[in-house]
MARLO-446208 format. One record per residue (C-alpha): residue in one letter; x, y, z. Coordinates in Angstrom, 1 decimal. Layout:
<kollums>
@residu = A; east = X; north = Y; up = Z
...
</kollums>
This chain:
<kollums>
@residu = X; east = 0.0; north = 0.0; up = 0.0
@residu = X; east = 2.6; north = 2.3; up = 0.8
@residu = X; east = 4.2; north = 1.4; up = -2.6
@residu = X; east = 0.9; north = 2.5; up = -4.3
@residu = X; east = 0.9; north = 6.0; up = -2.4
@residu = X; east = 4.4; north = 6.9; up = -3.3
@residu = X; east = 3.8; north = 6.3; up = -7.2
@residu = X; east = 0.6; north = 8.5; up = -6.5
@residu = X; east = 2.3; north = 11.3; up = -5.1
@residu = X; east = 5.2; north = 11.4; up = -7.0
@residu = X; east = 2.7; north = 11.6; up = -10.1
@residu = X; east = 1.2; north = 14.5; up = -7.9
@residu = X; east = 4.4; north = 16.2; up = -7.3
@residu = X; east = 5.1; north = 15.9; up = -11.2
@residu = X; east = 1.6; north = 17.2; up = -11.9
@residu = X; east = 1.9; north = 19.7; up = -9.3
@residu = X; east = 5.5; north = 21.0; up = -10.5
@residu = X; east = 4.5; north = 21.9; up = -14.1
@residu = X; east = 1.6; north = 24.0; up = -11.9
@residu = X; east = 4.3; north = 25.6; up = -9.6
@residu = X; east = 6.9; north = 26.1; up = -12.8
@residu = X; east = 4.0; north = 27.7; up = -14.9
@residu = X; east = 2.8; north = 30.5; up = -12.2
@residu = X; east = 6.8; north = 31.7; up = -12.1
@residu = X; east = 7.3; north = 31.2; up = -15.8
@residu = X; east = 4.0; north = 32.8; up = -17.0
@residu = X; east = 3.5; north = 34.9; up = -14.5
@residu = X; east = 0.6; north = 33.0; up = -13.0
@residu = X; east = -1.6; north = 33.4; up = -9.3
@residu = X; east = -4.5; north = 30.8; up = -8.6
@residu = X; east = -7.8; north = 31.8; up = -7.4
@residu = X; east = -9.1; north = 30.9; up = -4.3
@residu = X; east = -12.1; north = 31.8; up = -2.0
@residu = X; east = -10.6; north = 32.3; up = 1.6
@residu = X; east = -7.8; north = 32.3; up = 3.7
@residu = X; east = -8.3; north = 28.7; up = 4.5
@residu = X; east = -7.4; north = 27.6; up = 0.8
@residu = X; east = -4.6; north = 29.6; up = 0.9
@residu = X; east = -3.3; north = 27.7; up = 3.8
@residu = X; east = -3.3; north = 24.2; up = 1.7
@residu = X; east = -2.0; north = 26.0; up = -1.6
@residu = X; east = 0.9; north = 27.0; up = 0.8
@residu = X; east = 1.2; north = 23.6; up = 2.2
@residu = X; east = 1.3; north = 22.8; up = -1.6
@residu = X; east = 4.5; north = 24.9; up = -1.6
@residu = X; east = 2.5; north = 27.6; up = -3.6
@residu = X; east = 3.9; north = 30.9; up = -3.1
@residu = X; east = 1.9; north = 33.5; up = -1.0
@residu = X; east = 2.3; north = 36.2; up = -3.7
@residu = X; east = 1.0; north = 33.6; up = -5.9
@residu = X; east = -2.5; north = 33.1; up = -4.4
@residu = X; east = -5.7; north = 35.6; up = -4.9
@residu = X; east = -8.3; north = 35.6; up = -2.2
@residu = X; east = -11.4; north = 36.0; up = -4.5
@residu = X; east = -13.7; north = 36.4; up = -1.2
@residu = X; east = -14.8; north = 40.1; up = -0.4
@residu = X; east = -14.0; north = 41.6; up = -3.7
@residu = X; east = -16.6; north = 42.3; up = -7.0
@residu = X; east = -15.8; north = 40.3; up = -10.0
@residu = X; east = -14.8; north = 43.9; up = -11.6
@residu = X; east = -12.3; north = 45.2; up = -8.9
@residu = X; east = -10.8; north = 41.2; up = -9.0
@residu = X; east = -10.3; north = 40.9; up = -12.9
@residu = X; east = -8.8; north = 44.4; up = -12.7
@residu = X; east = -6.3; north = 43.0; up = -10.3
@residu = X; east = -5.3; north = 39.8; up = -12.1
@residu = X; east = -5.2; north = 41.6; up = -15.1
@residu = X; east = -2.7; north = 44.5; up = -14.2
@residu = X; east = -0.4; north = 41.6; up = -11.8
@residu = X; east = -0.7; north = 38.4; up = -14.1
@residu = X; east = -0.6; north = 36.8; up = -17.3
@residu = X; east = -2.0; north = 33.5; up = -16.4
@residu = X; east = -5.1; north = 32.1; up = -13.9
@residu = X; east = -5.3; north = 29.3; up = -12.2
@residu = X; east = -9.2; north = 29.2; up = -11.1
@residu = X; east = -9.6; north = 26.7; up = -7.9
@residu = X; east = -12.5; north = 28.1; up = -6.5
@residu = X; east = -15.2; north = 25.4; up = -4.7
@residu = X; east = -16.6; north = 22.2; up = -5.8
@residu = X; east = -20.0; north = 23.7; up = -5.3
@residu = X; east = -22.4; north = 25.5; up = -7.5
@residu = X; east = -21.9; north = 28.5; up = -6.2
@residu = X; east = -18.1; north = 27.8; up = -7.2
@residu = X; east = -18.7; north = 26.6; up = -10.3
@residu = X; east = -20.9; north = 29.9; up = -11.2
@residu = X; east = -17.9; north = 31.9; up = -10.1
@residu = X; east = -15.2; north = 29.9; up = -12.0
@residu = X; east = -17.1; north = 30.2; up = -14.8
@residu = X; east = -17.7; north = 34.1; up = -14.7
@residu = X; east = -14.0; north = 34.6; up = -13.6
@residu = X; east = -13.1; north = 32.4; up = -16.8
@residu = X; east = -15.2; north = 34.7; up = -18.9
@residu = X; east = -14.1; north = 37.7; up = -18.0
@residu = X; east = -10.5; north = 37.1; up = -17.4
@residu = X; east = -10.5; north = 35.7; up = -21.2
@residu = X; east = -12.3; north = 39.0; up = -22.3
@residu = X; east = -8.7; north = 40.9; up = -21.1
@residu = X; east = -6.3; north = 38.0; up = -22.8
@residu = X; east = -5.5; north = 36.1; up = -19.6
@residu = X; east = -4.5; north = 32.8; up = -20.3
@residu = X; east = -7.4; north = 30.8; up = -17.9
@residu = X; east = -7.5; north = 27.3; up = -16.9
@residu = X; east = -10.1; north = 25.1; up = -13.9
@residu = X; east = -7.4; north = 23.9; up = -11.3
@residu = X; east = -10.3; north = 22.0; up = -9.9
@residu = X; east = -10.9; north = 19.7; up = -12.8
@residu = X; east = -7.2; north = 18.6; up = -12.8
@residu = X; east = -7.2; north = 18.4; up = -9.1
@residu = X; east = -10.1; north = 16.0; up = -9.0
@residu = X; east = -7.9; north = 13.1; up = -10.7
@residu = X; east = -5.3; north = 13.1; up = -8.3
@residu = X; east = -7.7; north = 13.3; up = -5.1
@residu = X; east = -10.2; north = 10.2; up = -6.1
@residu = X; east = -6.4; north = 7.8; up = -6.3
@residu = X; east = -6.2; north = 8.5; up = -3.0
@residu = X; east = -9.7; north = 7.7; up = -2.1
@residu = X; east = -11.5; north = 11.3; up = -1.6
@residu = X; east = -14.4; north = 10.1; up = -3.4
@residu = X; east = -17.1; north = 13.6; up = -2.8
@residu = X; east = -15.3; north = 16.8; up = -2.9
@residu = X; east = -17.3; north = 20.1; up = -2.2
@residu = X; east = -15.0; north = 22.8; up = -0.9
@residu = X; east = -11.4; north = 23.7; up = -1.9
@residu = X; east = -11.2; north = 23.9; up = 2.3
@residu = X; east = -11.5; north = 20.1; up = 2.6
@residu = X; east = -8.4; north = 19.4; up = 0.8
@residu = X; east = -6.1; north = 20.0; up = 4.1
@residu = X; east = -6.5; north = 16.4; up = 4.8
@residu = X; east = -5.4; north = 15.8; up = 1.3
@residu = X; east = -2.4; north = 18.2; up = 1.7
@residu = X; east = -1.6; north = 16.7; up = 4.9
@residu = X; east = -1.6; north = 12.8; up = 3.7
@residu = X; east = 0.6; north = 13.7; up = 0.6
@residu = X; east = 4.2; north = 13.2; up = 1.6
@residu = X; east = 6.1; north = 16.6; up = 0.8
@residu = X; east = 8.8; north = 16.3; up = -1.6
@residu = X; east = 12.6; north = 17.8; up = -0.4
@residu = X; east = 14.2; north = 20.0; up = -2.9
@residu = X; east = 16.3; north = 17.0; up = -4.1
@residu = X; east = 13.1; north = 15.4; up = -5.5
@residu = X; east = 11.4; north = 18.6; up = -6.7
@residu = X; east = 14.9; north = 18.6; up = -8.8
@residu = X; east = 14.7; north = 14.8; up = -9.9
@residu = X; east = 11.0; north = 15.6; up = -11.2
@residu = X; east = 11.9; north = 18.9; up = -13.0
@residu = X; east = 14.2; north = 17.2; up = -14.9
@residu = X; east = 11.8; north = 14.4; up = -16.6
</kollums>
């Protein structure tokens, strides 16, 4: 079993890596809905400067933001409906000013049901997640960089 979980995560860690590479290369944030998600994005190694709080703000002031500080969205707002209605407003609009847009939640669903989170409704419940995925040292960030 513990052979299984290993391959998982390092098939995380490669998935996550090309996440982590592209908000540096492209000049990227991802979108969250509290302060709660940005805890397990930093757990994620996911830079703080990095992560957009979408909570408290109107879809105009937000996109303005992204727009003047980033070339590229990740969107990983709730499971929900109320978080599928804003991901796909936020995917709109940020495509109306030539952000490059993708669902971080769609992606992230994959990995989670391997390791046996089988109903997913809030970005929030993915500590325990965060928490059961071994963290990679630098030496193995490296190893998967290189493949």
């Amino acid at each position: 079993m513990g052979n299984k979980k290993e391959l998982i995560a390092e098939k995380f860690w490669g998935f996550w890596v090309g996440i982590l590479d592209d908000l540096e290369i492209k000049n990227g944030c991802i979108l969250v809905e509290g302060a709660h998600d940005v805890k397990i994005l930093v757990n994620l190694q996911v830079p703080e400067e990095r992560i957009v709080m979408t909570s408290d703000k109107s879809y105009e002031s937000l996109v303005y933001e992204i727009a003047g500080r980033y070339q590229l969205a990740y969107i990983f707002t709730d499971f929900d409906s109320q978080g599928n209605k804003k991901a796909k407003k936020l995917m709109s609009q940020l495509g109306e000013y030539g952000i490059e847009v993708h669902d971080l939640r769609g992606m992230f669903r994959g990995f989670l049901s391997r390791f046996g989170f089988k109903s997913v409704g809030k970005v929030e419940e993915l500590k325990k997640f965060s928490l059961l995925l071994p963290q990679p040292n630098m030496i193995v960030l490296r190893r998967i960089r290189k493949k």
